[in-house]
PQR file with spaces between the fields and no chain letter, atoms N, CA, C, O and H, PARSE charges and radii, in Angstrom:
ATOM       1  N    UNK     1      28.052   -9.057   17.653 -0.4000 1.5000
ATOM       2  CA   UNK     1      27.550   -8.425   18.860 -0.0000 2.0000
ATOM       3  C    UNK     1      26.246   -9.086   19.274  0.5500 1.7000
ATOM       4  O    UNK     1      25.231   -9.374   18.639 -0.5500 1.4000
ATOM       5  N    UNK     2      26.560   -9.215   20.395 -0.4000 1.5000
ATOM       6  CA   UNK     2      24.934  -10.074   21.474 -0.0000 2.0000
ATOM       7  C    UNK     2      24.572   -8.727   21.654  0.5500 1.7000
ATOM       8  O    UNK     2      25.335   -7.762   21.697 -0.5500 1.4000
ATOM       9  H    UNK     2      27.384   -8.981   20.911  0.4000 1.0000
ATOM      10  N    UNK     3      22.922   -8.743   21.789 -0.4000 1.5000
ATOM      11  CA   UNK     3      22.156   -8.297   22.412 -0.0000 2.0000
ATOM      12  C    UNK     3      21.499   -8.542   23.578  0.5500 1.7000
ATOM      13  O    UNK     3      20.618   -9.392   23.712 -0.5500 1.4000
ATOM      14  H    UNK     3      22.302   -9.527   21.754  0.4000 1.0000
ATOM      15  N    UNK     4      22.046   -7.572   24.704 -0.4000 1.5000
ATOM      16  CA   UNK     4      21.679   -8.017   26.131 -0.0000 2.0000
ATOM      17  C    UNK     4      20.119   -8.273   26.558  0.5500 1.7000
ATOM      18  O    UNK     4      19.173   -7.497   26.417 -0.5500 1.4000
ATOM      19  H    UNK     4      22.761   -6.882   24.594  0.4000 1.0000
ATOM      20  N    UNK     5      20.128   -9.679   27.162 -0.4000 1.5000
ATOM      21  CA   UNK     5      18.466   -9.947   27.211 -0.0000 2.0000
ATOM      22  C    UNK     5      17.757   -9.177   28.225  0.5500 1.7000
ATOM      23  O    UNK     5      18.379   -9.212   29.287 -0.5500 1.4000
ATOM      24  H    UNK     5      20.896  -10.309   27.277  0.4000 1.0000
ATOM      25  N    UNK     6      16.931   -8.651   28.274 -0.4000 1.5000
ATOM      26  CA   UNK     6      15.662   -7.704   29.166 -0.0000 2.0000
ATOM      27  C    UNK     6      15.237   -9.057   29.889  0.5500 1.7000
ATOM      28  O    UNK     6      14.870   -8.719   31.014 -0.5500 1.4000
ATOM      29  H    UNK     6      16.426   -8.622   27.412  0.4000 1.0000
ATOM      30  N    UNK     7      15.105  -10.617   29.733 -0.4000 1.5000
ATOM      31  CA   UNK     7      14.784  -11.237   30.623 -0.0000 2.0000
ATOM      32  C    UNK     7      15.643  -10.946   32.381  0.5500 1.7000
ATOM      33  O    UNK     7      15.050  -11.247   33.417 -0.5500 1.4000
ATOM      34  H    UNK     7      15.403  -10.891   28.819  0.4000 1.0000
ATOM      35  N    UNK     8      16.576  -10.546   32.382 -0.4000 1.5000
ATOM      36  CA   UNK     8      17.295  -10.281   33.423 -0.0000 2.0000
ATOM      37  C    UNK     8      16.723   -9.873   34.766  0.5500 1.7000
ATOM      38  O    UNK     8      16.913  -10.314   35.899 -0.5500 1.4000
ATOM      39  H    UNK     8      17.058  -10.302   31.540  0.4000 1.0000
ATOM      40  N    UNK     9      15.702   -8.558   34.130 -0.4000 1.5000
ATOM      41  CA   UNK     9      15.283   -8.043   34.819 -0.0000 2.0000
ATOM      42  C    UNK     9      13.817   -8.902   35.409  0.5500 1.7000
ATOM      43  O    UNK     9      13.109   -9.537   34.628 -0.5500 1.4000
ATOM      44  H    UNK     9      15.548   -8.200   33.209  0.4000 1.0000
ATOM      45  N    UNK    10      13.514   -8.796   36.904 -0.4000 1.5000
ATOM      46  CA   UNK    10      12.872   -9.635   37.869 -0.0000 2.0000
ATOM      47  C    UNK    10      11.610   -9.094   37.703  0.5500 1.7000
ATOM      48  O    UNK    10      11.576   -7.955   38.169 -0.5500 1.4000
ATOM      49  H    UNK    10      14.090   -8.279   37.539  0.4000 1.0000
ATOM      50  N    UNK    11      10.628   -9.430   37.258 -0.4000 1.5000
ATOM      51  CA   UNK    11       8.954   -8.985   37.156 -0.0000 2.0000
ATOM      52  C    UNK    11       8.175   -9.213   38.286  0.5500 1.7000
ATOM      53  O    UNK    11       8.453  -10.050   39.146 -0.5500 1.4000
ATOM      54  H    UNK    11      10.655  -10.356   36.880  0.4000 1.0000
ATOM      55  N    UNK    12       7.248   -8.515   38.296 -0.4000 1.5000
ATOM      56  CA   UNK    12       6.296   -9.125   39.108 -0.0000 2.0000
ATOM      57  C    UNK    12       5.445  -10.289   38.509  0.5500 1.7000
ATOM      58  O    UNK    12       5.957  -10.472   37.405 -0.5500 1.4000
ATOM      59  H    UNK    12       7.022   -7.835   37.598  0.4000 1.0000
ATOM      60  N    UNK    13       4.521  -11.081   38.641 -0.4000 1.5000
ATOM      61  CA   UNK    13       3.959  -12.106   38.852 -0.0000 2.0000
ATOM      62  C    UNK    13       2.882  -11.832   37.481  0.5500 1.7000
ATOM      63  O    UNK    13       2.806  -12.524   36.465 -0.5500 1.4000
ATOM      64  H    UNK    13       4.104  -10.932   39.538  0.4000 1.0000
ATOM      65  N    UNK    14       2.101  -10.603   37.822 -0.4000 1.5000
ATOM      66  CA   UNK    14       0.802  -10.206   37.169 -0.0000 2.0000
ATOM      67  C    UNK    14       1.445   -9.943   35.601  0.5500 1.7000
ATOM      68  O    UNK    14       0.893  -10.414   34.607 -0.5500 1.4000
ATOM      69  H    UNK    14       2.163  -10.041   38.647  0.4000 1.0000
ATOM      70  N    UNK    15       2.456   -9.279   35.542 -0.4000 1.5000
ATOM      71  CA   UNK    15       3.176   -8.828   34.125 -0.0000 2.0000
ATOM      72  C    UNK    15       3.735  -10.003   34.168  0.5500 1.7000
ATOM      73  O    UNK    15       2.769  -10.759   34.066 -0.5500 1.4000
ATOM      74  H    UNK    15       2.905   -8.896   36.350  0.4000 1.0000
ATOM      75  N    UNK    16       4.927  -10.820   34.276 -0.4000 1.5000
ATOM      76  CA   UNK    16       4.888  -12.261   33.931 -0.0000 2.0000
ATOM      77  C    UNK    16       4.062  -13.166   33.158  0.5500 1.7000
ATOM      78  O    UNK    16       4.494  -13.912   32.280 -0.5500 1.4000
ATOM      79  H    UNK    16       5.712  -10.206   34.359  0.4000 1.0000
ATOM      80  N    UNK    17       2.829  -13.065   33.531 -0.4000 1.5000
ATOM      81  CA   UNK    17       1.324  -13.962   33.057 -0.0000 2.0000
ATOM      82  C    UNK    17       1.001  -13.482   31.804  0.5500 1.7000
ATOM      83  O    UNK    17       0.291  -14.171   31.070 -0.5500 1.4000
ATOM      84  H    UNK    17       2.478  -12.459   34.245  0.4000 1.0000
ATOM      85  N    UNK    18       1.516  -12.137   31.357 -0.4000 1.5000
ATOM      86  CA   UNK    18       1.053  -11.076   29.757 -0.0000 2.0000
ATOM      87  C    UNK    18       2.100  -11.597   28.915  0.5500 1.7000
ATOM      88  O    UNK    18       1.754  -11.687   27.737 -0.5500 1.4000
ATOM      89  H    UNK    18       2.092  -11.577   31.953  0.4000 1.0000
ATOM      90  N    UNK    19       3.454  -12.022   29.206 -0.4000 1.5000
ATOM      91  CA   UNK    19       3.940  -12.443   28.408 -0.0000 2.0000
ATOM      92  C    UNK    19       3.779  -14.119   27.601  0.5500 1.7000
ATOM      93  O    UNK    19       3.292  -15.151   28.060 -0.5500 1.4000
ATOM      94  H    UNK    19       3.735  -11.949   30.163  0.4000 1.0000
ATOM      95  N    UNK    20       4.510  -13.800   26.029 -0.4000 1.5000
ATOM      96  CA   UNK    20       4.409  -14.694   25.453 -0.0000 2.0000
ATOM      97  C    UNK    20       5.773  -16.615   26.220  0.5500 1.7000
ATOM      98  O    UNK    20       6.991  -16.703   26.379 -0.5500 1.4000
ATOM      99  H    UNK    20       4.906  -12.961   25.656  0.4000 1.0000
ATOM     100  N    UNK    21       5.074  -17.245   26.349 -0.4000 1.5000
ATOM     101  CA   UNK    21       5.915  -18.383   26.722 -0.0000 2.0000
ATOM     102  C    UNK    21       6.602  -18.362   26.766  0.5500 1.7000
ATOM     103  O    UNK    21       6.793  -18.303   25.551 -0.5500 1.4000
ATOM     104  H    UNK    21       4.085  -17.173   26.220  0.4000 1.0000
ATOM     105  N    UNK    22       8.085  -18.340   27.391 -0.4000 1.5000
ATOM     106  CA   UNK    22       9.376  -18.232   26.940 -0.0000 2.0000
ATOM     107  C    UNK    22       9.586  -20.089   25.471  0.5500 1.7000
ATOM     108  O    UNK    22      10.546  -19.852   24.738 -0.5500 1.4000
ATOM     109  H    UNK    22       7.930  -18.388   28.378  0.4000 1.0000
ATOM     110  N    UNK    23       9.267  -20.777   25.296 -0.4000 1.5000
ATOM     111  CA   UNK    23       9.294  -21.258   23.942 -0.0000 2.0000
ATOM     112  C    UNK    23       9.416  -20.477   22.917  0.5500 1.7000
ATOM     113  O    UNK    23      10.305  -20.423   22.067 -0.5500 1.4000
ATOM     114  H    UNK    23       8.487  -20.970   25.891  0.4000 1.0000
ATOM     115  N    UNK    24       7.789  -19.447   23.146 -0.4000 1.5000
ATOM     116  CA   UNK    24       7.628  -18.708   21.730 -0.0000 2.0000
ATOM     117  C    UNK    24       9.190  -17.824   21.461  0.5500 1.7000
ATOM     118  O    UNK    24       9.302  -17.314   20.347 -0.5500 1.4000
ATOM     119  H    UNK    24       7.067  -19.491   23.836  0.4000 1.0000
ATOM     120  N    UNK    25      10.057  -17.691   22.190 -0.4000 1.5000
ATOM     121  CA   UNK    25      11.379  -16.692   21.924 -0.0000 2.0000
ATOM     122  C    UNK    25      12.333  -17.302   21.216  0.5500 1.7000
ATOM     123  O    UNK    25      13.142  -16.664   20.542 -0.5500 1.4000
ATOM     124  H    UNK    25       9.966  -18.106   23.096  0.4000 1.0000
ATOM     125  N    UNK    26      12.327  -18.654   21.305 -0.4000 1.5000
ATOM     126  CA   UNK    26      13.306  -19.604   20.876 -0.0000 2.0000
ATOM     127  C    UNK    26      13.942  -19.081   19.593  0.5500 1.7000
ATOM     128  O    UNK    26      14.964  -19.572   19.115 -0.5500 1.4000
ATOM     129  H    UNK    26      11.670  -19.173   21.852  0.4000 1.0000
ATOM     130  N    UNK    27      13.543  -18.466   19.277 -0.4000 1.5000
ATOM     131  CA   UNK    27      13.726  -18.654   17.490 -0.0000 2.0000
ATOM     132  C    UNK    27      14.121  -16.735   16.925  0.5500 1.7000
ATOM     133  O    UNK    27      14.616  -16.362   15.862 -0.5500 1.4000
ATOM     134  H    UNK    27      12.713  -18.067   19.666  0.4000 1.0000
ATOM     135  N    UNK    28      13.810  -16.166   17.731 -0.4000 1.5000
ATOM     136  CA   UNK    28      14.047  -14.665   17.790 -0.0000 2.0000
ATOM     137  C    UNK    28      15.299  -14.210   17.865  0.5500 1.7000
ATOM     138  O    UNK    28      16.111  -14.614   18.698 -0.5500 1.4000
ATOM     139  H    UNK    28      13.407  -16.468   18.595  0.4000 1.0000
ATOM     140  N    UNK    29      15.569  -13.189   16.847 -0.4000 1.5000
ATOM     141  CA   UNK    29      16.866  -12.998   16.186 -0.0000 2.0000
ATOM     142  C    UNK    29      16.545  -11.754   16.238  0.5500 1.7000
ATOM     143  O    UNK    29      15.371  -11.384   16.279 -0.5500 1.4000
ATOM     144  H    UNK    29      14.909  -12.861   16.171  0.4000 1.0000
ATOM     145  N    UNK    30      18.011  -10.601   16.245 -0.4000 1.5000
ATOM     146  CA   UNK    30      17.797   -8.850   16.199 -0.0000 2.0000
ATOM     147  C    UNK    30      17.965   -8.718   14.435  0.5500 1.7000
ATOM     148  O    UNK    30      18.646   -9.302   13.592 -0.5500 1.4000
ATOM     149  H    UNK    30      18.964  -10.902   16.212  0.4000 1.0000
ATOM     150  N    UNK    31      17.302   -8.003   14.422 -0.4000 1.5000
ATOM     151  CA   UNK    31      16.942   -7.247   13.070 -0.0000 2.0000
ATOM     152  C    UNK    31      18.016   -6.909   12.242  0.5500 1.7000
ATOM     153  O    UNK    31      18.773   -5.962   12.453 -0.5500 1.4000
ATOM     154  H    UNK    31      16.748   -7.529   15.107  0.4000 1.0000
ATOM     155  N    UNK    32      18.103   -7.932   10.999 -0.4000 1.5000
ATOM     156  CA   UNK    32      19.455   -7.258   10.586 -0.0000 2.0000
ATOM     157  C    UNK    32      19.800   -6.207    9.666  0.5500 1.7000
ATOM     158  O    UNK    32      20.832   -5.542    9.572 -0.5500 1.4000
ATOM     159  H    UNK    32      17.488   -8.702   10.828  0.4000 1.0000
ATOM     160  N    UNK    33      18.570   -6.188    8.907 -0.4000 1.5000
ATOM     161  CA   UNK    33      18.283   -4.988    8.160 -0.0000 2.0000
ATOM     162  C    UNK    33      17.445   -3.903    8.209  0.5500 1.7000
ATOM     163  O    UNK    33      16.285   -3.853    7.799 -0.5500 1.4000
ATOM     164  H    UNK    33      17.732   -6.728    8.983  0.4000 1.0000
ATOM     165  N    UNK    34      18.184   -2.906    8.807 -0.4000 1.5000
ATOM     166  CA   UNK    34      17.020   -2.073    9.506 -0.0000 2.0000
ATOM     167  C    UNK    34      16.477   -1.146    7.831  0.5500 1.7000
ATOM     168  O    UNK    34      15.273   -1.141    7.576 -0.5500 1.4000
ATOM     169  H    UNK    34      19.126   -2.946    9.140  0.4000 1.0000
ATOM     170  N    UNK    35      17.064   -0.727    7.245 -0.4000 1.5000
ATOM     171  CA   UNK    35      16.827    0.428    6.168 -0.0000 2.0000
ATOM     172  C    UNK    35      15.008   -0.667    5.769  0.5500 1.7000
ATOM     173  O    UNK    35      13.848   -0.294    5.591 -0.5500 1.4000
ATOM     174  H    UNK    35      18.042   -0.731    7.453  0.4000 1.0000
ATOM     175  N    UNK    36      15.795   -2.284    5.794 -0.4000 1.5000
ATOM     176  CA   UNK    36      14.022   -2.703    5.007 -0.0000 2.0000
ATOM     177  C    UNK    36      13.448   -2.968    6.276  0.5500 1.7000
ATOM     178  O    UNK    36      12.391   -3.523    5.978 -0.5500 1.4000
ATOM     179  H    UNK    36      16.737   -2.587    5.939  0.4000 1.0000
ATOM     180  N    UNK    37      13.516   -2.896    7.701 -0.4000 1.5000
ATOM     181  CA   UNK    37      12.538   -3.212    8.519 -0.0000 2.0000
ATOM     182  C    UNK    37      12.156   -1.048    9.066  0.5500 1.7000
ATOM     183  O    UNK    37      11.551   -0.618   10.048 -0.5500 1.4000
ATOM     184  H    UNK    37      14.376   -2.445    7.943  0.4000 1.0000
ATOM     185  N    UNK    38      12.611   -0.527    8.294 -0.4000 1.5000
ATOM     186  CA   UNK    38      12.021    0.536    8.805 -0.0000 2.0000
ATOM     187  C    UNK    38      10.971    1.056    7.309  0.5500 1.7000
ATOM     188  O    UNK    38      10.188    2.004    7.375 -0.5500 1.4000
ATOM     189  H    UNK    38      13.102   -0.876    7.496  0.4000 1.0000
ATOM     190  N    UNK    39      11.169    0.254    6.104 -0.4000 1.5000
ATOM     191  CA   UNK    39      10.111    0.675    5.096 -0.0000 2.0000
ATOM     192  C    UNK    39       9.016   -0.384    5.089  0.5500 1.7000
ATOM     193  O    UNK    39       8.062   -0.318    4.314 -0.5500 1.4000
ATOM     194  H    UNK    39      11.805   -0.516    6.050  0.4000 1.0000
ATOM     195  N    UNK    40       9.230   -1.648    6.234 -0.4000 1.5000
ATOM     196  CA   UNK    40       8.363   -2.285    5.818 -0.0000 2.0000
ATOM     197  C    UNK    40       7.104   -2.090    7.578  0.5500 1.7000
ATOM     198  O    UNK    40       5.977   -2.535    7.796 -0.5500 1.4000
ATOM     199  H    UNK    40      10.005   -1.702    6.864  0.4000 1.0000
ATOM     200  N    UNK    41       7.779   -1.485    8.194 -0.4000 1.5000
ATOM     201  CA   UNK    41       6.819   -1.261    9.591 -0.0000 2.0000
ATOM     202  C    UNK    41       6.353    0.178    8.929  0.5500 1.7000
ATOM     203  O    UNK    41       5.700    0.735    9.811 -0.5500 1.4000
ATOM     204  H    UNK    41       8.695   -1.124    8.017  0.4000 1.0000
ATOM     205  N    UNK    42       6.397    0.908    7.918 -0.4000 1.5000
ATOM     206  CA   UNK    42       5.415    1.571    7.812 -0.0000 2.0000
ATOM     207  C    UNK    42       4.330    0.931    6.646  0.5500 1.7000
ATOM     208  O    UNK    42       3.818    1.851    6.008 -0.5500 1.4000
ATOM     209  H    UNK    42       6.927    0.456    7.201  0.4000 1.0000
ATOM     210  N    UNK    43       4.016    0.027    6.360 -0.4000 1.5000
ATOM     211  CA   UNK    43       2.976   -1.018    5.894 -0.0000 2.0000
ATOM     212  C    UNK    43       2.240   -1.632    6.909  0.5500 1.7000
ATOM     213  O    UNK    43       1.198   -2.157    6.516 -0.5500 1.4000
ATOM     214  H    UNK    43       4.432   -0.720    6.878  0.4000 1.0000
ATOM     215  N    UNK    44       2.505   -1.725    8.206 -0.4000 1.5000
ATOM     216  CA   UNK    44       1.924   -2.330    9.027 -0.0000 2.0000
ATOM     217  C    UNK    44       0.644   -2.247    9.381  0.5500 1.7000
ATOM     218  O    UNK    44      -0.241   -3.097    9.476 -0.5500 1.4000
ATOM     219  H    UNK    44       3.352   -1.298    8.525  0.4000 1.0000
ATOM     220  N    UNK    45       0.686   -0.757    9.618 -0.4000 1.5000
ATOM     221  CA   UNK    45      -0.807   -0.217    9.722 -0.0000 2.0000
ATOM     222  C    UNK    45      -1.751   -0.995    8.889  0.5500 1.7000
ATOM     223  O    UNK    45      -2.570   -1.790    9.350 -0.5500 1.4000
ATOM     224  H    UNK    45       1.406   -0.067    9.541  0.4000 1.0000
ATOM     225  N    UNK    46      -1.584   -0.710    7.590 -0.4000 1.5000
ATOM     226  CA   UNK    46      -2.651   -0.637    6.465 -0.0000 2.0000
ATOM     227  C    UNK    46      -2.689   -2.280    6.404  0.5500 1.7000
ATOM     228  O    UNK    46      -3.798   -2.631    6.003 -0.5500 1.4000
ATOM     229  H    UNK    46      -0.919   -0.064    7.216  0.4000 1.0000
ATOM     230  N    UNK    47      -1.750   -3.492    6.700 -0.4000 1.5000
ATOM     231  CA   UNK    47      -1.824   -4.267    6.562 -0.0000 2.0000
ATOM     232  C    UNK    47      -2.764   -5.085    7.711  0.5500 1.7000
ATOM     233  O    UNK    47      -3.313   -6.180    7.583 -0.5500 1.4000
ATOM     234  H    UNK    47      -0.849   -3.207    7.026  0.4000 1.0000
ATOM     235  N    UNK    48      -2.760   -4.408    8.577 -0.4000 1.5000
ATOM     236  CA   UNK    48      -3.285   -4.754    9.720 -0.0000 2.0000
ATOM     237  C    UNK    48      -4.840   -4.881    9.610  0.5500 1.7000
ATOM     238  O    UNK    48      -5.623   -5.789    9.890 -0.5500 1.4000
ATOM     239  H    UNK    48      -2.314   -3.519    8.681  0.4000 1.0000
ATOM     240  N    UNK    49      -5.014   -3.379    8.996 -0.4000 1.5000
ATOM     241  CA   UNK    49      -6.585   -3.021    8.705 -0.0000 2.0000
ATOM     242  C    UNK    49      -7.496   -3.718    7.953  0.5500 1.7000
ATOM     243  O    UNK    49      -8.710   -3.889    8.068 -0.5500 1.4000
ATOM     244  H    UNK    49      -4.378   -2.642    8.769  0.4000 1.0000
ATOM     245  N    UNK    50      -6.020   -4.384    6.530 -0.4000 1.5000
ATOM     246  CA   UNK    50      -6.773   -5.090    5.718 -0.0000 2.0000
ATOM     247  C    UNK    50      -6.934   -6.571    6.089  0.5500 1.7000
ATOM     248  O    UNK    50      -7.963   -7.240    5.992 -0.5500 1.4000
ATOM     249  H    UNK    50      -5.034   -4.245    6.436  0.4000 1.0000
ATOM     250  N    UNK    51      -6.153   -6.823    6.377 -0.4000 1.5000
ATOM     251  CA   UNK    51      -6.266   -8.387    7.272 -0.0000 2.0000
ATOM     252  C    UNK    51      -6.714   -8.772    8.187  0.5500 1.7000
ATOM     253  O    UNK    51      -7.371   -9.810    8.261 -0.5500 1.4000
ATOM     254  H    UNK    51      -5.317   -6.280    6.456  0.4000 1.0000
ATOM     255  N    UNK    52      -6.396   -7.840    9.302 -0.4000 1.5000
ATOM     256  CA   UNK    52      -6.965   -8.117   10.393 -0.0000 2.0000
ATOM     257  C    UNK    52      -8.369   -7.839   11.224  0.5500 1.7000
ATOM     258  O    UNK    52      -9.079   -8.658   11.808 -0.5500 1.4000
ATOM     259  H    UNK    52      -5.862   -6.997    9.242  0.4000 1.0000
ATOM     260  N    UNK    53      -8.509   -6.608   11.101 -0.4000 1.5000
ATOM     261  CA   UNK    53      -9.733   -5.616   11.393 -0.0000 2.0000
ATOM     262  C    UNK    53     -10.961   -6.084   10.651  0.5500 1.7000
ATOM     263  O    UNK    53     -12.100   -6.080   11.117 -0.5500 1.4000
ATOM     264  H    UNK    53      -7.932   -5.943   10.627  0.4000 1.0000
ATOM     265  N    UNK    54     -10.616   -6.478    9.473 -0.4000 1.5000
ATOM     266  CA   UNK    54     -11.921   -6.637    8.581 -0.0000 2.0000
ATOM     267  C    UNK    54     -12.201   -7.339    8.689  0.5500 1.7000
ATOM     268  O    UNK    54     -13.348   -7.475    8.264 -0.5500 1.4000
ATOM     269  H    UNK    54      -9.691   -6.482    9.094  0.4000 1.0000
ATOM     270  N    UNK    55     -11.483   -8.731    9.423 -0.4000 1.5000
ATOM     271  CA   UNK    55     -12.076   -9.938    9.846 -0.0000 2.0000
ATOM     272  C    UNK    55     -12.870  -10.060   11.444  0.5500 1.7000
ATOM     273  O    UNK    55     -13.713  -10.909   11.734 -0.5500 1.4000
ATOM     274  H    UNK    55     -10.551   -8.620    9.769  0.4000 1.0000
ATOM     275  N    UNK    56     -12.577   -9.455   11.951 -0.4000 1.5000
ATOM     276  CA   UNK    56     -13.094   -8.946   13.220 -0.0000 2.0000
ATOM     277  C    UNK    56     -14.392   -8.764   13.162  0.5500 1.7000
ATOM     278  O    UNK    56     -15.305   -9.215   13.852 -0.5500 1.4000
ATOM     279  H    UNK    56     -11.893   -8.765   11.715  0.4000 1.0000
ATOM     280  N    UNK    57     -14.365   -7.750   11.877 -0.4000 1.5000
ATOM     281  CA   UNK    57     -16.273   -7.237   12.077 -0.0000 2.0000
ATOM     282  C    UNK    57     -16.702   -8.153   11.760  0.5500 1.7000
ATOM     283  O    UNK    57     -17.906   -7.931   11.881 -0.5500 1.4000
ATOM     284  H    UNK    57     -13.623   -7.383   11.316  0.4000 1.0000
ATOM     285  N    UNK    58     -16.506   -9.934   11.110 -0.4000 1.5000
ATOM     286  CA   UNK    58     -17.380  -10.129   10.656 -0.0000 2.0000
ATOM     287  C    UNK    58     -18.024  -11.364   11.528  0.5500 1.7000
ATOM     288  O    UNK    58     -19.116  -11.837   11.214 -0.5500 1.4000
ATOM     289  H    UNK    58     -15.528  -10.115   11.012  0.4000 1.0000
């Protein structure tokens, strides 16, 4: 089963410019294991905080 692309739909100009390149999509695949992508997006948070955030303040 394909997953129908949301590019379809016609944007305006200003939202157009927020998105990532169409390149960066090249490579993007639907999720095939949801049971481990739903235990591992609740790590996200905390992973975020520790990686990301803390580098921010400094």
């Amino acid at each position: 089963m394909r997953a129908r692309s949301a590019r379809s739909t016609t944007l305006p100009d200003d939202l157009k410019a927020k998105l990532l390149p169409e390149e960066q999509y090249k490579s993007v695949r639907p999720i095939a294991d949801g049971e481990a992508w739903d235990k591992t997006v609740k790590t996200l948070p905390r992973q975020w905080q520790e990686h990301v955030i803390i580098n921010m303040k400094q």
